[in-house]
matplotlib code that plots the C-alpha trace (Angstrom):
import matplotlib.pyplot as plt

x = [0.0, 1.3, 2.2, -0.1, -3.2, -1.5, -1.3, -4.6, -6.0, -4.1, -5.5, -8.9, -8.4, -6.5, -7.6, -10.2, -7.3, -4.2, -5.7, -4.3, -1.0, 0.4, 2.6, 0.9, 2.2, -0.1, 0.6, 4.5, 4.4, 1.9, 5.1, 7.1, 5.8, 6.4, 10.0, 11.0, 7.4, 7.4, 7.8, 11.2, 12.4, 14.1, 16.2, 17.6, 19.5, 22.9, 24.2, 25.5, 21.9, 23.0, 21.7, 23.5, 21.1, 21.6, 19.6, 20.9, 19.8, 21.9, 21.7, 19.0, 20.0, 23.6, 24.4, 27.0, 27.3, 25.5, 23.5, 20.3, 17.8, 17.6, 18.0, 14.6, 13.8, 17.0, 14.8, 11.4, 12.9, 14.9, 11.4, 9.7, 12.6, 12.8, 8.9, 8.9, 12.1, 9.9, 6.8, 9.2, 10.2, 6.8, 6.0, 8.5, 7.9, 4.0, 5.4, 7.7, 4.7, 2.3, 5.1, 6.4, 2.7, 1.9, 5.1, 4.3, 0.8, 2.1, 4.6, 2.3, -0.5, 2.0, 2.7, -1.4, -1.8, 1.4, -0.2, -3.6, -2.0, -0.6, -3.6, -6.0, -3.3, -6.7, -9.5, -9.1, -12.1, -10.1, -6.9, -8.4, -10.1, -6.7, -5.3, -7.5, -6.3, -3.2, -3.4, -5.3, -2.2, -0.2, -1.6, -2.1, 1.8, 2.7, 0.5, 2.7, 5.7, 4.4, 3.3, 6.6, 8.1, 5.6, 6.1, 10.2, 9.1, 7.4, 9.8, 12.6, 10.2, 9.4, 13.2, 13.8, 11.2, 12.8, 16.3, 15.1, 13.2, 15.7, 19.0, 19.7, 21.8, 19.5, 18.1, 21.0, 21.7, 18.4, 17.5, 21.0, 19.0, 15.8, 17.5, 17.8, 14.7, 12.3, 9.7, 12.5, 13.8, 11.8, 13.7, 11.4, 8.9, 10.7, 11.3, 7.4, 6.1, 9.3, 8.0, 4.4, 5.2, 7.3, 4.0, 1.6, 3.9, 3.8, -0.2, -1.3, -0.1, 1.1, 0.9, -3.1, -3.1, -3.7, -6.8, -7.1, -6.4, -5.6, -2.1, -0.8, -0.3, 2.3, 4.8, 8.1, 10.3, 11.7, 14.0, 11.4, 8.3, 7.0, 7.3, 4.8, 7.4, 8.5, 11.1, 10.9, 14.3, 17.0, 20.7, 21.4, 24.7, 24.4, 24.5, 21.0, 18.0, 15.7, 15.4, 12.3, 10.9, 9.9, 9.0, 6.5, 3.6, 4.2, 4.0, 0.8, -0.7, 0.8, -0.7, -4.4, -4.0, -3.3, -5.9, -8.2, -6.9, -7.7, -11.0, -11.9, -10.9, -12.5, -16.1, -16.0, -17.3, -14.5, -14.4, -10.7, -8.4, -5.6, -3.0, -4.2, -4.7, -1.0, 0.3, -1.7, -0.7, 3.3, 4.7, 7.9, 10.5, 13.3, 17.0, 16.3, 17.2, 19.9, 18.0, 14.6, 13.7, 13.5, 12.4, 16.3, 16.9, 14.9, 17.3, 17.9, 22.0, 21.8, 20.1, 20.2, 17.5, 14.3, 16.1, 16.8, 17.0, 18.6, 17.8, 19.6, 17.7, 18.3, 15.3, 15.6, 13.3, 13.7, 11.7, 10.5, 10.3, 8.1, 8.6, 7.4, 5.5, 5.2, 3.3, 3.3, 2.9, 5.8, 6.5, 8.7, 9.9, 10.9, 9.6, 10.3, 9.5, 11.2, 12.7, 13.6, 17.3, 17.9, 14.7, 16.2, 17.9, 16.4, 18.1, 15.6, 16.1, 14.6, 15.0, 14.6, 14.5, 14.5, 11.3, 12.8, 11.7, 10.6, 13.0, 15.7, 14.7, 17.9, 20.5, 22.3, 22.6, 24.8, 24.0, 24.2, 24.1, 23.6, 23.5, 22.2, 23.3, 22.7, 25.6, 25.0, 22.2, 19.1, 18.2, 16.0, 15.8, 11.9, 12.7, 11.0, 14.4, 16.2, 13.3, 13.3, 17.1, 17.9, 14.4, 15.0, 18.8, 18.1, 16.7, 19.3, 21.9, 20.2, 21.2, 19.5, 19.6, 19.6, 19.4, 20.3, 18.4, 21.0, 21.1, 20.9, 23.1, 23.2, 21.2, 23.3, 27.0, 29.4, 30.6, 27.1, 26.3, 29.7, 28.3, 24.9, 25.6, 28.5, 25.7, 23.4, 26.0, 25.9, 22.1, 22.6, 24.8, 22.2, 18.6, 19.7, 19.4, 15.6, 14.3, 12.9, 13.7, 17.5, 17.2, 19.1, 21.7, 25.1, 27.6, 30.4, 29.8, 28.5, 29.0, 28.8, 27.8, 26.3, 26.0, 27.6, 27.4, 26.8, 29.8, 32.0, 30.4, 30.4, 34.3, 34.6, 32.3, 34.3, 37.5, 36.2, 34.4, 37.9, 39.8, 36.5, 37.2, 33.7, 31.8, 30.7, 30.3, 32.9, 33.1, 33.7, 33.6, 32.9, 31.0, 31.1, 28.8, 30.2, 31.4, 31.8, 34.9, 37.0, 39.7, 41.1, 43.4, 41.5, 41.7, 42.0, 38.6, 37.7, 39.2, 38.3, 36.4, 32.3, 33.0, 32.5, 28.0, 29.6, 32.6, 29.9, 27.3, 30.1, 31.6, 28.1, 27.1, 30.3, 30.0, 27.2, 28.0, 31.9, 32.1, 32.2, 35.7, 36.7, 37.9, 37.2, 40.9, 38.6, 39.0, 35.7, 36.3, 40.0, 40.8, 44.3, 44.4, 42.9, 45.8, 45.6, 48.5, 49.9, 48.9, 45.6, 45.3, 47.0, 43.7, 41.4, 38.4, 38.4, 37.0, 35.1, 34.1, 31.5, 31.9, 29.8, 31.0, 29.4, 29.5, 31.1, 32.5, 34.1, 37.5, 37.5, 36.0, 39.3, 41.5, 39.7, 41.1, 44.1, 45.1, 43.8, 46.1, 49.1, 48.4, 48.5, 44.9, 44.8, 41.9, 40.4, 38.3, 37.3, 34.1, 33.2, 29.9, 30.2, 26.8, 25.3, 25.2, 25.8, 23.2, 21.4, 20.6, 18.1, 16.5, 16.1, 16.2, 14.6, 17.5, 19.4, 22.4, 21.3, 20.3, 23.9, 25.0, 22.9, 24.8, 27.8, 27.7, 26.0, 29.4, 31.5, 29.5, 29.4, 33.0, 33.5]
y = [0.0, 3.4, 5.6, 7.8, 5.6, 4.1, 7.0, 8.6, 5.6, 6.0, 9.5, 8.6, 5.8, 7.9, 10.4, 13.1, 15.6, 14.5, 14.4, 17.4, 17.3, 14.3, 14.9, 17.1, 14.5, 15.5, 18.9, 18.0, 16.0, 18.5, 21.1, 18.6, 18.3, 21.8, 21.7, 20.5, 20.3, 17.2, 18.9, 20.1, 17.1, 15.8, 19.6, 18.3, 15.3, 16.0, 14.1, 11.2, 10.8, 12.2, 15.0, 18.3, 20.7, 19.6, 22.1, 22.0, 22.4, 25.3, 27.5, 26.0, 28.3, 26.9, 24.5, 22.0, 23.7, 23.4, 25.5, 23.5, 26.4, 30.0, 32.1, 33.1, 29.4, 29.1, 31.8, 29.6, 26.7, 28.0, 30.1, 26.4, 24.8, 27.3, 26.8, 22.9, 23.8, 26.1, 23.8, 21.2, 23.3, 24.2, 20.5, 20.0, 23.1, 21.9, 18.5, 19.7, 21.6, 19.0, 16.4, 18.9, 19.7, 16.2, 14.8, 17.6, 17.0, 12.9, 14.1, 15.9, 13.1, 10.1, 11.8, 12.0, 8.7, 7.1, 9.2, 7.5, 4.3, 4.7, 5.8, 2.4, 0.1, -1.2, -0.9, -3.5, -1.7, 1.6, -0.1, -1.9, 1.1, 3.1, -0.1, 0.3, 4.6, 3.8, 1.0, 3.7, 6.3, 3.8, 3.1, 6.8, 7.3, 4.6, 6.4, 9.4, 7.1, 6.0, 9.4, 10.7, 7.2, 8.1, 11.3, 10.8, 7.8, 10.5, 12.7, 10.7, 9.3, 12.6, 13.8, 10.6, 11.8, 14.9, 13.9, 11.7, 13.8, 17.0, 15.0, 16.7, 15.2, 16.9, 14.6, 13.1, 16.8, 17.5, 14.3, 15.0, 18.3, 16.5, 14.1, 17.2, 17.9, 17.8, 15.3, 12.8, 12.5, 10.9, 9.7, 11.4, 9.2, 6.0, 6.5, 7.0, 4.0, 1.6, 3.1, 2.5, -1.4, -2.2, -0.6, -2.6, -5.9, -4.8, -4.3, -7.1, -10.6, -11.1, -15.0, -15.1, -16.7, -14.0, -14.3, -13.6, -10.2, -7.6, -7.5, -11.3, -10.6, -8.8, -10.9, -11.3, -14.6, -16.9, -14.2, -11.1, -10.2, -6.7, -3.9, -0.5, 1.5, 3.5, 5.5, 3.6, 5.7, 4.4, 4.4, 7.8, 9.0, 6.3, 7.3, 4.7, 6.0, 3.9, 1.0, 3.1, 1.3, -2.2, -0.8, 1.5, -0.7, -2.3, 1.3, 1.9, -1.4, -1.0, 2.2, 0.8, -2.0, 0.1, 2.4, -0.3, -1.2, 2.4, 2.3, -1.1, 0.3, 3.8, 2.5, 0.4, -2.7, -4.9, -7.7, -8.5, -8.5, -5.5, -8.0, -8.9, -4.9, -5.1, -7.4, -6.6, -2.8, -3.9, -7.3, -8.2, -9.6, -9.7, -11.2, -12.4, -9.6, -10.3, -8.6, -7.2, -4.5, -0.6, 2.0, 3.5, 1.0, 1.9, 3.8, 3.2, 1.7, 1.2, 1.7, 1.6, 3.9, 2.0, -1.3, -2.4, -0.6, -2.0, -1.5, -1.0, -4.0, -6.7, -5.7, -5.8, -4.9, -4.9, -3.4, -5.7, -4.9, -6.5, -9.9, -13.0, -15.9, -19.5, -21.1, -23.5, -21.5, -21.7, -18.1, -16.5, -19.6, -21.1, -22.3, -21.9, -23.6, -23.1, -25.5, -26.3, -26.9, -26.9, -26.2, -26.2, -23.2, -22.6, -22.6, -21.9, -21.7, -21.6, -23.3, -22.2, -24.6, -23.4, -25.6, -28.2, -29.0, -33.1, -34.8, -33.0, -34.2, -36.3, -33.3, -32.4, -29.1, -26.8, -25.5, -22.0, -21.9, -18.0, -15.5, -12.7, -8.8, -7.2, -6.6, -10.3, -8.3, -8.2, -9.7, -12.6, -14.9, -14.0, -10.1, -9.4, -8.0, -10.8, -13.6, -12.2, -11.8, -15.2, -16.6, -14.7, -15.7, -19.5, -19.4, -17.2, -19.7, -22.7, -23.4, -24.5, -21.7, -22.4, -19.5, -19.6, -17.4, -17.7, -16.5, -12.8, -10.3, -9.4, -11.9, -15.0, -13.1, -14.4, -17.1, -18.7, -17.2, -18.9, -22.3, -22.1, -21.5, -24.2, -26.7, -25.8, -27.5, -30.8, -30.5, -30.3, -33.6, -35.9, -33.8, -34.4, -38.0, -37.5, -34.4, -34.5, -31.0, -31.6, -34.4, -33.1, -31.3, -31.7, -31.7, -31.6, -28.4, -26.2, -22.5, -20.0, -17.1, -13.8, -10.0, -7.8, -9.6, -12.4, -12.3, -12.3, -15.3, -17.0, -16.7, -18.4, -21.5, -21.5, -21.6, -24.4, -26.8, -26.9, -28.3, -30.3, -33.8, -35.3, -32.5, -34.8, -31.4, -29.9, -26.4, -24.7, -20.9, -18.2, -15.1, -12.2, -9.2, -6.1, -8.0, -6.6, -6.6, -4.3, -3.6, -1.4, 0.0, 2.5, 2.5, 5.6, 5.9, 5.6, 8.9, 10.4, 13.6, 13.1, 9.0, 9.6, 8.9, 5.4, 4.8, 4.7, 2.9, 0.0, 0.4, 0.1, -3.3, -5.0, -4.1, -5.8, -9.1, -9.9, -11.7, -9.5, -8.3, -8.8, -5.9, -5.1, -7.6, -10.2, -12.9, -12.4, -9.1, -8.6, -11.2, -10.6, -12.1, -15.6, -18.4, -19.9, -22.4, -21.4, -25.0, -24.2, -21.3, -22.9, -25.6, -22.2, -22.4, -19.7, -16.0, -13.6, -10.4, -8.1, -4.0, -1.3, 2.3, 4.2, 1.9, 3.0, -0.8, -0.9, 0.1, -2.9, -5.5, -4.4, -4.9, -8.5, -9.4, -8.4, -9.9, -13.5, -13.2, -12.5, -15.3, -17.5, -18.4, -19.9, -17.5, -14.2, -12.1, -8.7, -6.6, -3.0, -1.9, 1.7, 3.7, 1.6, 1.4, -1.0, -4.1, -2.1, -5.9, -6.4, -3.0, -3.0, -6.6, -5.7, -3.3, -3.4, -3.3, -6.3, -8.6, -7.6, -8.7, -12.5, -12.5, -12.3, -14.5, -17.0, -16.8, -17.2, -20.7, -22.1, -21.4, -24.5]
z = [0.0, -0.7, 2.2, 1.8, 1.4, 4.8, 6.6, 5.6, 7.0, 10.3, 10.4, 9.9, 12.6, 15.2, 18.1, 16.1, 17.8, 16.8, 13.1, 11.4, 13.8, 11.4, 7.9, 5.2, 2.9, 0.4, 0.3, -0.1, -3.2, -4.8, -4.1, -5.2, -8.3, -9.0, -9.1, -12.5, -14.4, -16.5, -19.5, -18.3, -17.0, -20.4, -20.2, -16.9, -18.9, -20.1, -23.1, -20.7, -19.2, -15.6, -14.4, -14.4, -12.3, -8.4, -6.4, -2.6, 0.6, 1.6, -1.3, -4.4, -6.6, -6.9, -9.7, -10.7, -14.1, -17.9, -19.7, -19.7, -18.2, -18.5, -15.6, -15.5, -15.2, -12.7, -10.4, -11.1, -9.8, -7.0, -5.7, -5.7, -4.2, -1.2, -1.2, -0.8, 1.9, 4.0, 3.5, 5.3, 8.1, 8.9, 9.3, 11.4, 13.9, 14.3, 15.1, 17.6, 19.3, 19.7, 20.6, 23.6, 24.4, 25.2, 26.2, 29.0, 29.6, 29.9, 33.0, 35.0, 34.6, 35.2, 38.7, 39.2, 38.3, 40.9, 43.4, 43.2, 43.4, 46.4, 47.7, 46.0, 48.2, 50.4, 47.7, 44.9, 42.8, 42.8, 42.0, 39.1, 38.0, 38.0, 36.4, 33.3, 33.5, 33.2, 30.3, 28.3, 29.8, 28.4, 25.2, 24.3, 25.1, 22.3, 20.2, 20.6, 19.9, 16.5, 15.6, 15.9, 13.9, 10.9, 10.8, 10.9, 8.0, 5.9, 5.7, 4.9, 2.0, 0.7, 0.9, -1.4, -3.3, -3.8, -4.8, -7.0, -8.7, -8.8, -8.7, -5.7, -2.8, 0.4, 2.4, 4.1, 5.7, 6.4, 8.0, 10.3, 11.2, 11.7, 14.2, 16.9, 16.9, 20.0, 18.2, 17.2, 20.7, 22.7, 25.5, 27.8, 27.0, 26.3, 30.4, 30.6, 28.9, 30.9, 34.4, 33.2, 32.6, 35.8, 37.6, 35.2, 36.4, 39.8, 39.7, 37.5, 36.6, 33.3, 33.6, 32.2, 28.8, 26.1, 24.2, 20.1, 19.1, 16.4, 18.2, 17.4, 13.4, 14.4, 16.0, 13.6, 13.2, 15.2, 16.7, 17.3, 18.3, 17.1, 19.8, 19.7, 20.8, 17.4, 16.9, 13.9, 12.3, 10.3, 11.6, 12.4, 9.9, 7.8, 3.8, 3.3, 4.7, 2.4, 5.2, 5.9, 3.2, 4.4, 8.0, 7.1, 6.9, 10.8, 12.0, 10.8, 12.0, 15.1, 15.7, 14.1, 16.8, 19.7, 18.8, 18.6, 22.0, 23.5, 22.0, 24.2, 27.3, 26.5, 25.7, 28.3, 26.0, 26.9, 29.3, 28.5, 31.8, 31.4, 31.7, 27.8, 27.1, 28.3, 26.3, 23.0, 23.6, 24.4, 23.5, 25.2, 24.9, 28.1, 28.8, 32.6, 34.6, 37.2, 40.0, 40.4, 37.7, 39.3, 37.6, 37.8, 35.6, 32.6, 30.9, 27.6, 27.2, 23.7, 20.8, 16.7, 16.3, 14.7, 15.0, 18.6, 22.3, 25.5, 28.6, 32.0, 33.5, 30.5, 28.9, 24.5, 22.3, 18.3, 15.7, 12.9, 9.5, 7.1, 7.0, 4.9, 6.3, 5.3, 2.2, 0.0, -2.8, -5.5, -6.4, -9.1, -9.7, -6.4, -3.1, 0.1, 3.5, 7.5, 8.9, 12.8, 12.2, 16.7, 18.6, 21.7, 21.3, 19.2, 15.5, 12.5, 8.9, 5.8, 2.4, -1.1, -3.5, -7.2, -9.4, -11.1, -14.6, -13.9, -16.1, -14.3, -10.8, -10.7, -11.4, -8.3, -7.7, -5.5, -1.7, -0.7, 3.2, 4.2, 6.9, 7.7, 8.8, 11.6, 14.0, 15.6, 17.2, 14.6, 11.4, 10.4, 7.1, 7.3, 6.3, 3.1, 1.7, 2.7, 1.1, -2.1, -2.4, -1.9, -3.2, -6.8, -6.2, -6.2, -9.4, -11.1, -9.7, -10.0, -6.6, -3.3, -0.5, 3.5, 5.3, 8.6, 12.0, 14.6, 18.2, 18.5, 20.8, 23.4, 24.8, 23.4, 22.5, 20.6, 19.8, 20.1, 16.2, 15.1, 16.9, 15.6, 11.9, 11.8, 13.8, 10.5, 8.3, 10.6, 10.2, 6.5, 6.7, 8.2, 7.1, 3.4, 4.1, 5.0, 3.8, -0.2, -0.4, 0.0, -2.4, -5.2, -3.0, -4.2, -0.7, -2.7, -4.1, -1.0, -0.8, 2.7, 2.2, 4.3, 4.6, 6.8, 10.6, 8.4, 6.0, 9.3, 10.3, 6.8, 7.1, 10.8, 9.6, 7.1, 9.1, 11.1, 8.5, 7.1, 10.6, 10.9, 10.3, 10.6, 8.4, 5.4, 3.1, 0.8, 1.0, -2.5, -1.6, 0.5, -0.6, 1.7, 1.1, 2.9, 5.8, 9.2, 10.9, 12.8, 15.3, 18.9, 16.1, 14.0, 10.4, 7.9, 7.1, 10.9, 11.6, 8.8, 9.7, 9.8, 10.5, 14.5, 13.9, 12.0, 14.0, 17.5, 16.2, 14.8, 18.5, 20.0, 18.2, 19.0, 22.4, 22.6, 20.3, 21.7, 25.2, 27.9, 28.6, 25.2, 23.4, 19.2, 18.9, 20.0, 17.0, 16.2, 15.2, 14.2, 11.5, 12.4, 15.7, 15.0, 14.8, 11.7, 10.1, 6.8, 5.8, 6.4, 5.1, 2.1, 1.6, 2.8, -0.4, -2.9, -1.4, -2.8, -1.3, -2.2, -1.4, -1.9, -3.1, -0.8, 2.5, 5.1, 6.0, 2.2, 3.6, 6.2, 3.3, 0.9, 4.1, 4.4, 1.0, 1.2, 4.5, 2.4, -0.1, 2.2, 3.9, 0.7, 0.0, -3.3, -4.6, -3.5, -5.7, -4.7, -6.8, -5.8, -6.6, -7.0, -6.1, -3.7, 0.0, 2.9, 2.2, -0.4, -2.0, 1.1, 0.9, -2.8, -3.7, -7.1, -8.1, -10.9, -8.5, -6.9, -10.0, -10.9, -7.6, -7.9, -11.7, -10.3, -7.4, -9.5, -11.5, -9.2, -8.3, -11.6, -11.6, -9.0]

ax = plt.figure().add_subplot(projection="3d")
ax.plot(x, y, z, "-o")
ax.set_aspect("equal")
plt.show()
């Protein structure tokens, strides 16, 4: 659905007084559209097909140079331009105002509400009747939360809009500026809704089984389950904001479901206990706490905005995209089904198996075993970007694809991911034996592969399947896509001026993936410091690794393959993709860029 259908249907749903406090989206493309009238939009090509006109941010009437427009039509364009700018601006100040308006009105009544609990200790009717405020105090706080996420999601989408429409480079500047402002932080309140749960817990038992609601279509994978708080923002300083993309929709039905929540408890129709309001308003998810929770400990100790928060008192919630379910549907030429590869811990996965003409039933055909990004932290097979990228990719290949939810950070650190993904190719040893769908896999020809977190853990697996001496598989090749490493020793581009937004949030997610104690030499992290024979390196498979032009771990991936071929491996490729950003194959899994990217890793398989 497009975001604006989406959102207009979140405004018709929502409180009748927040209604006109949300994005004028509307009114922003119609500005948009503007800037550059279609007729004009063939001047704006230069003989090479690029653009030449790249209006900016700080001064629209600049240019990079050509002749393509008059001045007169210079002047037009940089009066719309300023236009759509100051049209933005507004937005954001009427944001700020009703954000800091209620985000004040929730303070004061948050003390009201303590204070009448305190005095409801010896009258269970008032203390349920308070109970019941302060879900619906509760409930209308989330709100808030997602307002500010949607908002934050329209504007990035419009920006987007924008550049591509003017060739212009804006919205990574403006969406820096947008990150100070009062509606995006919402600390204040993050501290509101924590305090409001550990007195929910203390009031109400949370042990009554949940009944049917709007709420459960929105619990994730195997890893997650979907959280209402929002801040639903892409890595702050990172050069692709378009995540926004596949996370949209979850916003909105999270709102819908927490406004249908409110609108229970506010008619008074509901019999449902409030320890289901609870739960269908807030799904949890907790590392045991060490020690009773406190409301000191609420603070938030880390955080990739729109991704993950973790708490002072173990508590970690993740935001999840929009993911892909089950069926038994053969798509776009495949199918696809999960598979319990370790439930006790659990280990999941999920196989994609190209359709197989039937007079070809008996050809064998190579295994791709992947692994998924995400700092060792988030992530999941199920992500929409990440099922049509390797779905679409088992056909191009004509290969089978296993890919691989492990463990998350910081709940199960390192080297549980390494241990998980290397159990998956046991699994794969003995399941092939049993399961149909592995039938025609060919063990002597079986590739690892993985972005980011996952490229890292693609080359440990690989380092111990080749010491293994019981692994009946045959490991051809690795293929890393912009793998993560790093080091205590920083590298050029590390301290590089304008890196220090990267740099932190790198720091942050290995400080919460390495064991604790362990610094970024940890072998996990520092390819260097892992003792490796020459001999072994010697028999290491063929390498190649993936970069992307304009990602900021490029510098690390080139570093990767060079430190291989100093220590003798046999074969390491490396292939920049110039243009594109970190993971851009899972947020546009339809790009040209990333068909390019299947093409060539399909390549490289048939090469072995």
């Amino acid at each position: 659905m497009k975001f604006w259908k989406s959102l207009s249907i979140l405004i018709e749903e929502t409180l009748p007084e927040w209604r006109d406090k949300f994005l004028s989206y509307k009114d922003l493309k119609k500005q948009l559209k503007l800037i550059y009238p279609e007729k004009q939009q063939q001047q704006q090509l230069n003989c090479d097909g690029g653009i030449n006109k790249r209006l900016r941010i700080e001064g629209p009437e600049e240019t990079d140079g050509g002749d393509c427009a008059s001045s007169k039509e210079d002047n037009e364009e940089a009066k719309q331009v300023n236009d759509f700018v100051k049209l933005l601006e507004d937005e954001i100040d009427k944001f700020n105002a009703f954000f800091l308006e209620k985000e004040e009105e929730y303070v004061i009544k948050w003390k009201e509400l303590q204070d009448r609990v305190a005095k409801s200790q010896d009258s269970n009717e008032e203390l349920m009747k308070v109970g019941r405020e302060i879900v619906d105090f509760h409930g209308e706080m989330v709100l808030l939360e997602n307002y500010s996420a949607l908002n934050y999601t329209g504007l990035v989408k419009i920006l987007k809009k924008y550049d591509k429409r003017t060739g212009a480079l804006i919205r990574l500047p403006f969406i820096k500026k947008v990150l100070q402002q009062p509606f995006y932080t919402t600390d204040v309140l993050n501290k509101l809704v924590k305090e409001c749960e550990v007195r929910l817990d203390q009031l109400f038992s949370m042990d009554e089984p949940s009944a049917s609601s709007e709420g459960t279509e929105l619990q994730g994978g195997p890893d997650f389950k979907a959280s209402t708080e929002s801040k639903a923002r892409p890595l702050p300083g990172s050069k692709e904001l378009a995540e926004i993309e596949h996370m949209e929709n979850m916003y909105v039905k999270l709102t819908l479901s927490a406004l249908r929540v409110l609108k229970e408890i506010r008619s008074g129709s509901s019999t449902a206990p409030v320890a289901q309001w609870i739960e269908r308003l807030f799904p949890k998810q907790k590392v045991p706490p060490t020690h009773t929770p406190n409301t000191k400990d609420m603070s938030i100790v880390a955080e990739a905005p729109g991704f993950l928060q973790v708490f002072a008192d173990g508590s970690v919630k993740r935001f999840v995209p929009e993911i892909v379910h089950p069926s038994s549907e053969s798509l776009n030429g495949y199918k696809f089904k999960d598979v319990n590869i370790d439930p006790s811990k659990p280990i999941t996965g999920r196989i994609f198996l190209p359709d197989t003409p039937p007079l070809e039933t008996s050809i064998h055909l190579p295994v791709l075993v992947y692994f998924h990004g995400g700092g060792f932290c988030i992530g999941s097979t199920t992500w929409l970007g990440y099922h049509h990228f390797l779905g679409d990719f088992s056909v191009a290949s004509q290969c089978i694809v296993i890919s691989v939810d492990y463990r998350l950070a910081p709940e199960n650190r390192l080297p549980n991911a390494y241990d998980d993904c290397y159990f998956s190719l046991e699994w794969l040893c003995y399941q092939v034996k049993c399961d149909p769908w592995l039938a025609q896999a060919d063990l002597h020809r079986v590739f690892l592969s993985g972005d980011s977190a996952g490229g890292n853990i693609a080359h440990q697996v690989g380092i111990r399947a080749l010491r293994s001496k019981a692994l009946d598989v045959k490991i051809k090749g690795l293929l890393l896509i912009h793998p993560y490493f790093g080091s205590e020793k920083r590298s050029q581009n590390e301290m590089a001026d304008g890196a220090s937004g990267d740099v932190a949030m790198n720091d942050m997610f290995w400080r919460l993936s390495i064991p604790v104690g362990s610094n970024r030499d940890y072998f996990g992290c520092n390819f260097e410091t892992q003792v490796i024979s020459k001999k072994e390196w010697s028999l290491f498979p063929a390498v190649v690794v993936y970069v992307a032009g304009l990602d900021f771990l490029k510098e690390r991936g080139i570093m990767y393959a060079e430190f291989l071929q100093d220590k003798g491996v046999k074969e390491v490729r490396l292939v920049e993709a110039k243009g594109v950003s970190h993971v851009h194959h899972v947020f546009y899994p339809e790009s040209q860029a990333t068909r390019l990217l299947q093409q060539q890793m399909a390549e490289f398989m048939k090469s072995y």
